[in-house]
C-alpha positions as CSV (number, residue, x, y, z in Angstrom):
1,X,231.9,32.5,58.7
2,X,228.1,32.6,57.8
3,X,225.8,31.1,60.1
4,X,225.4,27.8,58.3
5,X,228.7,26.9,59.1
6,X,229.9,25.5,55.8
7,X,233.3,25.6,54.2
8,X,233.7,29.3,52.2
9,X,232.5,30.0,49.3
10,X,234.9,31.9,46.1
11,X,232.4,34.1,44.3
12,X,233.7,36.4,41.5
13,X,231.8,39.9,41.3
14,X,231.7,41.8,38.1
15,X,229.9,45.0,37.9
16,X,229.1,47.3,34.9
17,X,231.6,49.6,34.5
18,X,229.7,52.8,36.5
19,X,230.0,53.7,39.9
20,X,227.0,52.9,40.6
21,X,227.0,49.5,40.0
22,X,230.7,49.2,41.8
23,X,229.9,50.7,44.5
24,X,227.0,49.2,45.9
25,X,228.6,45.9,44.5
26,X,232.2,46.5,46.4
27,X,229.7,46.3,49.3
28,X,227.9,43.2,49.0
29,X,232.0,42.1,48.4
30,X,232.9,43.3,51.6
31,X,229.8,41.8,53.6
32,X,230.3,38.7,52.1
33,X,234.0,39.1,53.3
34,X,232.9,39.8,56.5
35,X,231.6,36.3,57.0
36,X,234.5,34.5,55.2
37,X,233.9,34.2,51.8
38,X,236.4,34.5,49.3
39,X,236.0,37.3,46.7
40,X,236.9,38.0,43.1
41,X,235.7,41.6,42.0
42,X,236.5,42.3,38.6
43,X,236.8,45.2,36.6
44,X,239.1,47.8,34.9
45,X,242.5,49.3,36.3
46,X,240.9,53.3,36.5
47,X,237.8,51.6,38.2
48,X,239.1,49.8,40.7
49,X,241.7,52.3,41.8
50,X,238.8,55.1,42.1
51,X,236.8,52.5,44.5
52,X,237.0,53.1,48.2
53,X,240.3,51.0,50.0
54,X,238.2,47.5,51.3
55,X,238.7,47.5,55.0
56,X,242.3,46.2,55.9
57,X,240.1,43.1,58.1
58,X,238.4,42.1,55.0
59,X,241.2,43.3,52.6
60,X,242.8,39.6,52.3
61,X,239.7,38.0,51.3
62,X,238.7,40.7,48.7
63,X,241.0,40.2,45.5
64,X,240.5,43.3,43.2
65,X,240.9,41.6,39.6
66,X,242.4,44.3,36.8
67,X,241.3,43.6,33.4
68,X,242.6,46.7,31.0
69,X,240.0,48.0,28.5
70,X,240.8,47.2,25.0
71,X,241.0,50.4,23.1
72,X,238.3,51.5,20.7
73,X,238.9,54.1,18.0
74,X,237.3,57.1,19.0
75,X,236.9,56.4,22.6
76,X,238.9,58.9,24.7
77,X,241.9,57.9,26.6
78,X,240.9,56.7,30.2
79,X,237.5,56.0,29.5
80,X,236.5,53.6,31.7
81,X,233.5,54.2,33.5
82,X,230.5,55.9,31.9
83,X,230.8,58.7,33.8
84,X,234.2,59.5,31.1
85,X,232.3,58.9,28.4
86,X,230.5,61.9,26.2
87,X,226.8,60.3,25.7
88,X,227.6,60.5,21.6
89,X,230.6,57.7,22.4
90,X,228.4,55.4,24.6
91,X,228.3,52.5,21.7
92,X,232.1,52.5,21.7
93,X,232.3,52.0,25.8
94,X,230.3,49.4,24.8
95,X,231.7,48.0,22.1
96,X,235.1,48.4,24.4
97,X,233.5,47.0,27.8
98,X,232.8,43.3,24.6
99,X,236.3,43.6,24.2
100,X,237.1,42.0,27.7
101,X,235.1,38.8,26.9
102,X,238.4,37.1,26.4
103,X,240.8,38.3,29.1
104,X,237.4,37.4,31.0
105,X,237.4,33.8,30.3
106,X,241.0,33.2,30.8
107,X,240.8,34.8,34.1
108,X,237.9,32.0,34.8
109,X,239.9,29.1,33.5
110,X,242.5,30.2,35.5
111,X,240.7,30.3,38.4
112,X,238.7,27.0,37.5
113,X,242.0,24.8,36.6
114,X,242.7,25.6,40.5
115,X,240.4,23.1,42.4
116,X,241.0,25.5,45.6
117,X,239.6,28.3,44.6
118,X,237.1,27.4,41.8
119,X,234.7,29.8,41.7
120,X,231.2,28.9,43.4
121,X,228.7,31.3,42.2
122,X,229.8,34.3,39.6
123,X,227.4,37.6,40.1
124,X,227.1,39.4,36.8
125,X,225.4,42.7,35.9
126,X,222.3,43.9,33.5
127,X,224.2,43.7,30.4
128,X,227.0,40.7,30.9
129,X,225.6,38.2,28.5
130,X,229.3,36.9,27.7
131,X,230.1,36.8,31.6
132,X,227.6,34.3,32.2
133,X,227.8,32.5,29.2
134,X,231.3,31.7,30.3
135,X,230.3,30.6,33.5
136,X,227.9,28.4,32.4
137,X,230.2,26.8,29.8
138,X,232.4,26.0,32.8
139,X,229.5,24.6,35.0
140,X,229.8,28.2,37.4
141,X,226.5,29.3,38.1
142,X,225.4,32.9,38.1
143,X,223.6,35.5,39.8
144,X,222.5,38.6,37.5
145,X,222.3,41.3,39.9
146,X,220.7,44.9,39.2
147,X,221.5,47.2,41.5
148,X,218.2,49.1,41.4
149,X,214.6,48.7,43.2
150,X,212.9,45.8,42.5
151,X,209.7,47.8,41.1
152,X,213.0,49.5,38.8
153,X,214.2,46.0,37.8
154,X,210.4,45.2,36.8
155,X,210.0,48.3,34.5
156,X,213.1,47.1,32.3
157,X,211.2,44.9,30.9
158,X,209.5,41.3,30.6
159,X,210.1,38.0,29.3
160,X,207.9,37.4,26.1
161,X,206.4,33.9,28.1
162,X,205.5,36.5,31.8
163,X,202.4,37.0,32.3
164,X,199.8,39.5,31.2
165,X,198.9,40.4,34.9
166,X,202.1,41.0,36.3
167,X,203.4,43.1,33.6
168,X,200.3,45.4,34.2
169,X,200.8,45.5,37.7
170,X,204.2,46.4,37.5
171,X,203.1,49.6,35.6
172,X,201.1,50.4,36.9
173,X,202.6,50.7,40.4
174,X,205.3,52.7,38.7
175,X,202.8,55.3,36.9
176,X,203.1,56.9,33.5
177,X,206.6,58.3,32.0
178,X,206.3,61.5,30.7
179,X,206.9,61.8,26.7
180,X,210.5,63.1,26.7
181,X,212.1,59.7,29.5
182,X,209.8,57.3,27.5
183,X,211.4,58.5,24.1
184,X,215.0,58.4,25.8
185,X,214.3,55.4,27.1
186,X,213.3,53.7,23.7
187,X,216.5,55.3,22.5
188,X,219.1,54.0,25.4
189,X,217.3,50.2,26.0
190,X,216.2,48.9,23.0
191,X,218.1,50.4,19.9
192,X,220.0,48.2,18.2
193,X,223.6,49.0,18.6
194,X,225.2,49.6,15.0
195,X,227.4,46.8,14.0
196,X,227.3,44.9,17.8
197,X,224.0,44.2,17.0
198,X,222.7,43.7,20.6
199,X,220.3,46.4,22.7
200,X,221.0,46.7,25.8
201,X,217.7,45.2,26.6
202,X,218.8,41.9,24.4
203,X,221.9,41.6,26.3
204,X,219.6,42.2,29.4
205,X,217.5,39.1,28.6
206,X,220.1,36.9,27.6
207,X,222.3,37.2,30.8
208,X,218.9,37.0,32.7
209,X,217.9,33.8,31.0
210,X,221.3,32.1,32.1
211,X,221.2,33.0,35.6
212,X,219.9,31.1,38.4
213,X,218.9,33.8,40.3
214,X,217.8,37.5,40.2
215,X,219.0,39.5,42.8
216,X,218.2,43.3,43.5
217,X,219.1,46.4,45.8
218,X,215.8,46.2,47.6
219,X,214.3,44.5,50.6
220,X,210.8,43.5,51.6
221,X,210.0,46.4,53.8
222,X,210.5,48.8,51.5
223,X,208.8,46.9,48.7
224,X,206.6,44.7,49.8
225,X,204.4,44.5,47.0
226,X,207.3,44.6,43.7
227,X,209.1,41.6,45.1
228,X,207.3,39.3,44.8
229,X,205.3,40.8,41.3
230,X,209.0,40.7,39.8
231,X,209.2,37.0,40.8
232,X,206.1,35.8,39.1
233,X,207.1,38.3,35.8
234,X,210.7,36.6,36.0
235,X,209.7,32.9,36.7
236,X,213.1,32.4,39.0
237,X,214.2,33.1,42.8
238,X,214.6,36.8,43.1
239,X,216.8,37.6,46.2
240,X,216.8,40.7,47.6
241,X,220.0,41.7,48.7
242,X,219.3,44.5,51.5
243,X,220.1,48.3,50.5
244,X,224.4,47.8,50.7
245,X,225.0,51.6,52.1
246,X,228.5,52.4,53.2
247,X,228.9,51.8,57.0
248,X,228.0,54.9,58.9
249,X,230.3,55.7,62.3
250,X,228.4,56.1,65.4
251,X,228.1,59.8,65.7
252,X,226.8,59.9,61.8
253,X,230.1,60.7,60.1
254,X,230.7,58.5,57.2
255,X,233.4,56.1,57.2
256,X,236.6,56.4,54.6
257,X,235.2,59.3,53.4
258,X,236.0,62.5,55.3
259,X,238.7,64.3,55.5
260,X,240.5,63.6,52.3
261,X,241.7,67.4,51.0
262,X,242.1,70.5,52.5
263,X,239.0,71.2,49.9
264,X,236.3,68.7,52.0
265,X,237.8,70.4,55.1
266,X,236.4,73.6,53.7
267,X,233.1,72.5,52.6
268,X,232.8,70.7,56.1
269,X,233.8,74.2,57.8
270,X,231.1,75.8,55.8
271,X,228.5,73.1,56.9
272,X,229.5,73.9,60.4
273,X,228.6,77.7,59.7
274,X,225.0,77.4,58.9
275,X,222.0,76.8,60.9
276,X,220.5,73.3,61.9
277,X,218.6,71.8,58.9
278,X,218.9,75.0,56.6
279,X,220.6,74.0,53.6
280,X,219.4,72.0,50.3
281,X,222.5,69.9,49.1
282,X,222.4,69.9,45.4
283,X,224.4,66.7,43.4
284,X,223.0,65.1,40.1
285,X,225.8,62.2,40.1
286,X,228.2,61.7,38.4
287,X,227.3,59.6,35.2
288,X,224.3,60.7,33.3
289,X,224.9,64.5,32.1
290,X,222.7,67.4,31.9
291,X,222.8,70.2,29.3
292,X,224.5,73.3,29.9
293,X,222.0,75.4,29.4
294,X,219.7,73.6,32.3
295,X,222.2,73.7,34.8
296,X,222.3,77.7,34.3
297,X,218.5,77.3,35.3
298,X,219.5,75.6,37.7
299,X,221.7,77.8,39.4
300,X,219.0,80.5,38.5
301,X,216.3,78.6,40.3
302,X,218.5,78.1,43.8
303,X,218.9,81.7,43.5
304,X,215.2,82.4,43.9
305,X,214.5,79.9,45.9
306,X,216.5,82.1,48.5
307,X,217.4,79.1,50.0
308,X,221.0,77.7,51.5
309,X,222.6,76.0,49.4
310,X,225.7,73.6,48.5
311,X,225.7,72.4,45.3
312,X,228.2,70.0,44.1
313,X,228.7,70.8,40.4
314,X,229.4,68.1,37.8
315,X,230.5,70.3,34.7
316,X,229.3,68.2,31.8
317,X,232.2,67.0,29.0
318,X,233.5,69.4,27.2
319,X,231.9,72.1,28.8
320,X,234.2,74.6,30.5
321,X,233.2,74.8,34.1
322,X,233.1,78.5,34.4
323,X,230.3,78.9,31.8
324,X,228.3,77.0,33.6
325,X,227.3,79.3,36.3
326,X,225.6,82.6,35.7
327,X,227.7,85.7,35.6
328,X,227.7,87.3,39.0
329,X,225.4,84.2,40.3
330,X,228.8,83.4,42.8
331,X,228.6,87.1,44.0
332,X,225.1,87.4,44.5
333,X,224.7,84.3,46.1
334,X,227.6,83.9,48.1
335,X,225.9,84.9,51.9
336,X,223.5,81.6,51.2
337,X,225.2,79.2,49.0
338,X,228.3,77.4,48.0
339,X,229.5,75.8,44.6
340,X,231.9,73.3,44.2
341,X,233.2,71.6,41.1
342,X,234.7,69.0,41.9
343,X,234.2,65.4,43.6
344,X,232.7,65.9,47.2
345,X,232.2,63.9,49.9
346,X,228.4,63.3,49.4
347,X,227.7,60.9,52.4
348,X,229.6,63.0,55.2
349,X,228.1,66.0,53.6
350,X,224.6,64.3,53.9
351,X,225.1,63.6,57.4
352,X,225.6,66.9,58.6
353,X,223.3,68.0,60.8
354,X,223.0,71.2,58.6
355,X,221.6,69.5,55.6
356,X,217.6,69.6,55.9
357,X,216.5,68.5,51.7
358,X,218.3,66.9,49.0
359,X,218.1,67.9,45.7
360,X,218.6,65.2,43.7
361,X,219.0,63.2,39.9
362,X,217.6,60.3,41.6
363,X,219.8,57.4,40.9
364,X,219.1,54.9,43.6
365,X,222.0,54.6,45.5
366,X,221.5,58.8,45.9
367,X,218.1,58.4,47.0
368,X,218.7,56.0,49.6
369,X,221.9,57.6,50.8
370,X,219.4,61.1,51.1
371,X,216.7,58.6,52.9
372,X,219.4,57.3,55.1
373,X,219.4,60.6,57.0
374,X,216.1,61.2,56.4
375,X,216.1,64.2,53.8
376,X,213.5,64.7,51.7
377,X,213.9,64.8,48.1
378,X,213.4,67.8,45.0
379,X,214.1,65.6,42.2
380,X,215.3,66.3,39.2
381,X,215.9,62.6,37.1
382,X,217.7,63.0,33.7
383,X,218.1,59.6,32.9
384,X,218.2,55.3,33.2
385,X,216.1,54.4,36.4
386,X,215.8,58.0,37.7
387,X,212.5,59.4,36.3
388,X,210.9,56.0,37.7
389,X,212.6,56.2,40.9
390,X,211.5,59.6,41.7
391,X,207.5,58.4,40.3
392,X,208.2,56.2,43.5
393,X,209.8,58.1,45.7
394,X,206.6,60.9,45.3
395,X,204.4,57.8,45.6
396,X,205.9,57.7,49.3
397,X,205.5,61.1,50.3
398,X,209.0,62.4,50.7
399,X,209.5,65.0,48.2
400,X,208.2,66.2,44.7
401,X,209.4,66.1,41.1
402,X,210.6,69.5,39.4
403,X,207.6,70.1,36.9
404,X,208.8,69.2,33.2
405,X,208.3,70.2,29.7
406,X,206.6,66.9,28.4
407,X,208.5,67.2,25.2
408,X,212.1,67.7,26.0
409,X,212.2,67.7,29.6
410,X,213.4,71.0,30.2
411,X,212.6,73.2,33.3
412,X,212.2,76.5,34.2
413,X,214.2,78.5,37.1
414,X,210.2,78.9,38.2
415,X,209.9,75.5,38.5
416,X,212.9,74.9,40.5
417,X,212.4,77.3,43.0
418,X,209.0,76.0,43.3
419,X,209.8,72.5,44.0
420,X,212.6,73.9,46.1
421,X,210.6,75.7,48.8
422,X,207.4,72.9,48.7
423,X,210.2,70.7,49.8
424,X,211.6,73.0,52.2
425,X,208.3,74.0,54.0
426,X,206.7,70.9,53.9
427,X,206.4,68.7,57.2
428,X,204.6,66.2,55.1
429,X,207.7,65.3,53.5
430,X,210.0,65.5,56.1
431,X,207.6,63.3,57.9
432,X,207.2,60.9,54.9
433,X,211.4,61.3,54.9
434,X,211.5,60.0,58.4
435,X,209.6,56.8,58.0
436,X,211.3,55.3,55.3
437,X,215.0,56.1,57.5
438,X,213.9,54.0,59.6
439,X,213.8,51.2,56.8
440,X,216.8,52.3,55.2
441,X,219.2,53.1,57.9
442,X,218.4,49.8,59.6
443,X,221.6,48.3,59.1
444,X,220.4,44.9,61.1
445,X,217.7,44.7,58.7
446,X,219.9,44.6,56.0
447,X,222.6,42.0,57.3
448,X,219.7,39.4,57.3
449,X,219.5,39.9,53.9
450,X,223.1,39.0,53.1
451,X,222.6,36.1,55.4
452,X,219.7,35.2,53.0
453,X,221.6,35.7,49.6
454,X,224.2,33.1,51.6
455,X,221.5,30.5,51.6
456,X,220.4,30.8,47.9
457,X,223.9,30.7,47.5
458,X,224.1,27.4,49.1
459,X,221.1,25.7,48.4
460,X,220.7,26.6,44.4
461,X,223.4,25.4,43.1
């Protein structure tokens, strides 16, 4: 129970279908869990069954809700998440993801027609305009909540009645986007979508303007300027909710995680081979894709860098994996590095003592997993919130950008290597690495946040 010492409340979760939104929302599940609460977190059948099991103490009070995605023609089979999805077919995950308005709604009835286990609160995501409309058509209140920085949240964009001043300062905390992630981003956010009709930016203003509160990945020591810019640009509570990283065990090793294949034994083995804080762990996630063609820089640029290396390769769709990777680039490099293509486990990997730098697309939940064992950063964003998050994350001193062509964002195997060994020669960044751990792996830090979100939760209604 929470520290107020009220009855529990029933709050239904449902994240956008990525992993990562489900992942740092299965976590603000299981803390809420962990003080009694009842949850609902909702999402597809795939989805749910790729999420990590909830802890068998908080298992009875976590109910994983199954809606199946309608089919879409043209959408492949077992599409769920993004990360499935070609980019060309992102309108029909869309247009699919609309398609669970209704099972939505009678899940809510369903749950409302019970008076013991009405929901209290429903926490929806960026683009879940017909989530909270349904909740507010059955008098449930919502929380949006974007899983990004609150400087992050900020740059998606204003209300047309925010102010003039916060808008500016918002920008200008976050600095310029080069041509090529401005032009993208004009593309993903505010097209209009075909024949749904809705930008993802519309749907993002529409589910904000129904919510009650605003709530974030973020907390006030690590922003302590954006949080409250974001309230006055917003005009309602915004909540931070704490950073919601996996629990780590005692001696670093990374709970749930370790140890699932004979595979992750290997790479672990390997880890155990190389020197104290001599490799660069290379992962750019597993949702927004990169071009064949620049991960074959890629690979070229680790080789000069000269560096150790494990890089955990995401082959994009419908790429075959072995034409990825230069020809004899395994060979040449095989006394320094090691490729894997395939899922890996990024957090026990990151905690390995050998791991010194992470070289990284720069979604958030990366960059504060890297930061939670204080790695600095080579980033290398390609798409969403990354180019921003890496403008902040230089900002901080902890690492530096791979230099860009301004027009189409390519890179050189120059400018890999480059950014690869200022990063690894660099005590400023290591330094600058350091300080923000202490912020990020401070898990009592983060609890009080939780403890907060509980009061807005109990007091807003």
């Amino acid at each position: 129970m929470d520290a107020v010492g009220s009855s529990p409340l029933h709050i239904v979760i449902f994240p956008w279908l990525a992993m990562g939104h489900l992942l740092p929302c299965l976590q603000l599940a299981e803390r809420l869990a962990a003080r009694g609460h009842r949850m609902s977190f909702v999402s597809t059948p795939r989805n749910l069954a790729r999420l990590p099991p909830v802890r068998p103490a908080l298992a009875p009070l976590v109910d994983l809700v199954a809606l199946p995605l309608p089919q879409v023609a043209g959408l492949p089979d077992g599409a769920e998440s993004t990360g499935d999805v070609p980019s060309d077919k992102f309108d029909l995950h869309r247009e699919a993801f609309d398609g669970l308005a209704g099972p939505f709604a009678v899940f809510l009835d369903a749950a409302c027609a019970d008076a013991g286990r009405k929901p209290d609160w429903v926490v929806v995501d960026y683009s879940h305009h017909w989530v909270a409309a349904a909740a507010h058509d059955r008098q449930v209140p919502c929380v949006m909540f974007l899983p990004c920085a609150a400087a992050i949240a900020a740059m998606a964009g204003a209300p047309p009645e925010s102010r003039v001043e916060e808008r500016q300062a918002i920008a200008k905390s976050l600095g310029a986007a080069p041509k090529f992630e401005a032009e993208l981003a004009a593309t993903e956010f505010a097209a209009e979508e075909g024949a749904l009709g809705l930008s993802i930016m519309s749907r993002y203003f529409m589910t904000l303007k129904i919510s009650k509160l605003f709530a974030v990945r973020s907390c006030s020591e690590l922003e302590p300027d954006a949080i409250p810019l974001l309230a006055g640009l917003y005009g309602k509570p915004i909540v931070p909710l704490g950073l919601l990283l996996p629990p780590t065990k005692p001696d670093g090793d990374c709970d749930r995680e370790a140890g699932k294949n004979a595979e992750d034994d290997a790479i672990m083995r390997w880890l155990d081979a190389q020197p104290a804080k001599s490799v660069v762990y290379v992962a750019l996630g597993s949702e927004a894709p990169v071009r064949a063609e620049l991960l074959r820089e890629l690979a070229h640029g680790l080789e000069l860098a000269g560096t150790r290396f494990l890089w955990a390769l995401r082959t994009p769709v419908g790429v075959h994996g072995d034409s990825i990777v230069p020809e004899g680039f395994r060979e040449r490099t095989g006394q320094l590095g090691l490729v894997a293509a395939r899922w890996v486990p990024q957090m026990s990997i990151l905690a390995h003592g050998a791991v010194g730098a992470f070289l990284t697309h720069c979604g958030w939940g990366s960059v504060l997993e890297g930061l939670q064992f204080g790695h600095p950063l080579i980033m290398l964003p390609i798409a969403g919130d990354q180019g921003p998050n890496a403008r902040l994350m230089e900002e901080r001193k902890v690492g530096v950008l791979v230099p860009r062509n301004d027009n189409d964002g390519s890179f050189s195997r120059d400018d890999v290597a480059g950014a690869v060994r200022a990063v690894v020669d660099s005590r400023v960044f290591v330094a600058g690495a350091k300080k923000l751990q202490e912020i990020v792996a401070s898990r009592q830090c983060h609890e009080k946040y939780i403890d907060g979100f509980i009061h807005h939760l109990r007091t807003s209604k």
